[in-house]
C-alpha positions in Angstrom: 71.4 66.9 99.0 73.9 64.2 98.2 74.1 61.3 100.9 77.2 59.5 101.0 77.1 56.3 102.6 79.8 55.3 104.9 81.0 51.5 106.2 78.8 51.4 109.1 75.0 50.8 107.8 73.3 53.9 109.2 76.2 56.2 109.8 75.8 59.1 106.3 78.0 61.8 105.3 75.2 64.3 103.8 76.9 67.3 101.3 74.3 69.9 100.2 73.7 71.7 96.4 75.6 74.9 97.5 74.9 77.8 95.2 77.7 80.0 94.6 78.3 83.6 92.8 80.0 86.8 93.3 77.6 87.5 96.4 79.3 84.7 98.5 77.0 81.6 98.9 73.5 79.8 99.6 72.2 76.2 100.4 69.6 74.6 102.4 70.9 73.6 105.9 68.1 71.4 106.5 65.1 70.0 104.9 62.6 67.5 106.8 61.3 66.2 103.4 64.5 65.6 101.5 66.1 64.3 105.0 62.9 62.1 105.4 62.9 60.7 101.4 66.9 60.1 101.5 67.8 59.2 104.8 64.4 58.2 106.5 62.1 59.9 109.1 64.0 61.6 112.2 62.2 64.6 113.9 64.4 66.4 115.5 63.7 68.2 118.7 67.2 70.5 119.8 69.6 72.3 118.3 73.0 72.8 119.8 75.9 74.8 119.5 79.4 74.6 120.8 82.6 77.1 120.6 85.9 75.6 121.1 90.0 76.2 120.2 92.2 74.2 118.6 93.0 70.8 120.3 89.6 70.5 121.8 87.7 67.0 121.7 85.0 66.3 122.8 83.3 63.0 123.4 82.8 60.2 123.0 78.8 60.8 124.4 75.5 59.2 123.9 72.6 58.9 125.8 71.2 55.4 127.6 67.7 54.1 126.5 65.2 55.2 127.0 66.4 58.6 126.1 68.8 57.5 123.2 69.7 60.5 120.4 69.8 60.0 116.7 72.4 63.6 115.8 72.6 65.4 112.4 76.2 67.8 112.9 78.1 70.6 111.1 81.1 72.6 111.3 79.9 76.1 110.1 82.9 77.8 111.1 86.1 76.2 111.4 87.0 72.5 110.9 86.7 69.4 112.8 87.0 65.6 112.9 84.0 64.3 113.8 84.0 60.2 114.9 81.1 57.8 115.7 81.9 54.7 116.8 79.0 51.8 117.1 78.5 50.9 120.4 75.8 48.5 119.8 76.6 45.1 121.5 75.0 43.2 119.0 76.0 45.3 115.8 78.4 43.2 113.2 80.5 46.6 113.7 80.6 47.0 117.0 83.3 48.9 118.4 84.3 50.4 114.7 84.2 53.8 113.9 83.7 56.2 111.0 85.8 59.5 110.9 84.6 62.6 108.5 86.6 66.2 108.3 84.0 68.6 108.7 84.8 72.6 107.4 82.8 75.7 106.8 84.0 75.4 103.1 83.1 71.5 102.5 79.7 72.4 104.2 79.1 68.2 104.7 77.1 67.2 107.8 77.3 63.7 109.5 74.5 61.5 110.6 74.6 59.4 113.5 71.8 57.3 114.8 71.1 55.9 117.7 73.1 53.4 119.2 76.7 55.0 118.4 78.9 57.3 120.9 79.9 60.5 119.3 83.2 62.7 119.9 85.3 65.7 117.5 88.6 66.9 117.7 89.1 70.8 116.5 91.9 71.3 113.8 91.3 74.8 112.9 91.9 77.6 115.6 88.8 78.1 116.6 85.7 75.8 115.2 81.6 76.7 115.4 80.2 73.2 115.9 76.2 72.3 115.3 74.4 69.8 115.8 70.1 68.6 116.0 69.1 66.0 118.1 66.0 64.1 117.7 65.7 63.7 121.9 66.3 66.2 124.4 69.0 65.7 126.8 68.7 64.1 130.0 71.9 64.8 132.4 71.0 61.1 134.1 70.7 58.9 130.5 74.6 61.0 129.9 77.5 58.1 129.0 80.5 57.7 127.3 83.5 56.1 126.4 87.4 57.3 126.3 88.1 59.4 123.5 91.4 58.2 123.9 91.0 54.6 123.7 93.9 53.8 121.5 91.8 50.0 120.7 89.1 52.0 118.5 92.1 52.9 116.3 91.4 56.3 116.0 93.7 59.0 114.4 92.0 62.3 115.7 94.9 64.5 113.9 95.9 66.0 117.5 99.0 65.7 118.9 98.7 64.4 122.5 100.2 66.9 124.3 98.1 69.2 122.4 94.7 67.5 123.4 92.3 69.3 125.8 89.5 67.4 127.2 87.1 68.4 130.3 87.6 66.3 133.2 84.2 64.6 132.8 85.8 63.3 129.2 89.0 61.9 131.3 87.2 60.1 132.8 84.9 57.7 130.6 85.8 54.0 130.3 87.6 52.3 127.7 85.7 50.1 125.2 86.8 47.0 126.8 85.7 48.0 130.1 82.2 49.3 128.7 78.7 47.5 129.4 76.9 48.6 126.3 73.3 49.7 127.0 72.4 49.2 123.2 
């Protein structure tokens, strides 16, 4: 696997050796030893999957200490804009974000430890969206933050009137009006 570092220290953009012939293709979704050698030692302990249309985002979400999640994603069917943004109060970056197109033909995955809130936008018509998390969820450790926030400068290639968000997402706080847990 090939990790591509991104301008937030932590925050990776990993692309796998995909093998391709006549027959379609192969590659390894997910190896603990190359993940631990290149990117460093995360067990992860749930896998998730979500289904969604085009226009759908998601996010921004994290989970409060003690129950904070480290989250290795993929598009495997589809294509999606996938965001972190570091909410770590103390972080050099704080309140910046990094933005990767995900796509069951680029096959890339995104890394996001601890300490950042995460969100996607669907572009395709329908998008297969994966993700491992190396913490279970807790419902009362759930946050967020807007995913419309237009201060983290975001461009989540949606037309606004084309957005669809669940009413949960509606109504996180904006950035300024957040009191970081991290």
């Amino acid at each position: 696997m090939n990790v591509i570092k991104t301008g937030i220290d932590g925050v990776l953009i990993i692309e796998p050796r995909v093998f391709e012939d006549a027959r379609g293709y192969f590659f390894e979704s997910f190896s603990q030893r190359e993940f631990d050698e290149k990117v460093g030692r995360v067990v992860f302990v749930q896998d998730n999957e979500s289904r969604s249309s085009y226009g759908v985002m998601r996010g921004l979400h994290f989970q409060r200490p003690p129950f904070t999640q480290s989250k290795l994603v993929r598009c495997v069917r589809g294509a999606v804009l996938d965001v972190a943004v570091d909410i770590r109060k103390d972080s050099p970056t704080y309140g910046q974000h990094v933005a990767a197109e995900l796509t069951e033909d680029n096959h890339r995955q995104f890394f996001i430890p601890k300490g950042f809130a995460h969100g996607f936008a669907v572009l395709s018509e329908t998008a297969v969206f994966q993700y491992k998390c190396d913490e279970f969820y807790h419902p009362e450790a759930d946050g967020g933050i807007s995913i419309l926030d237009e201060s983290l400068g975001i461009d989540w290639q949606i037309p606004a009137e084309k957005a669809i968000l669940s009413e949960k997402d509606t109504k996180h706080p904006l950035l300024r009006d957040f009191d970081s847990p991290f």
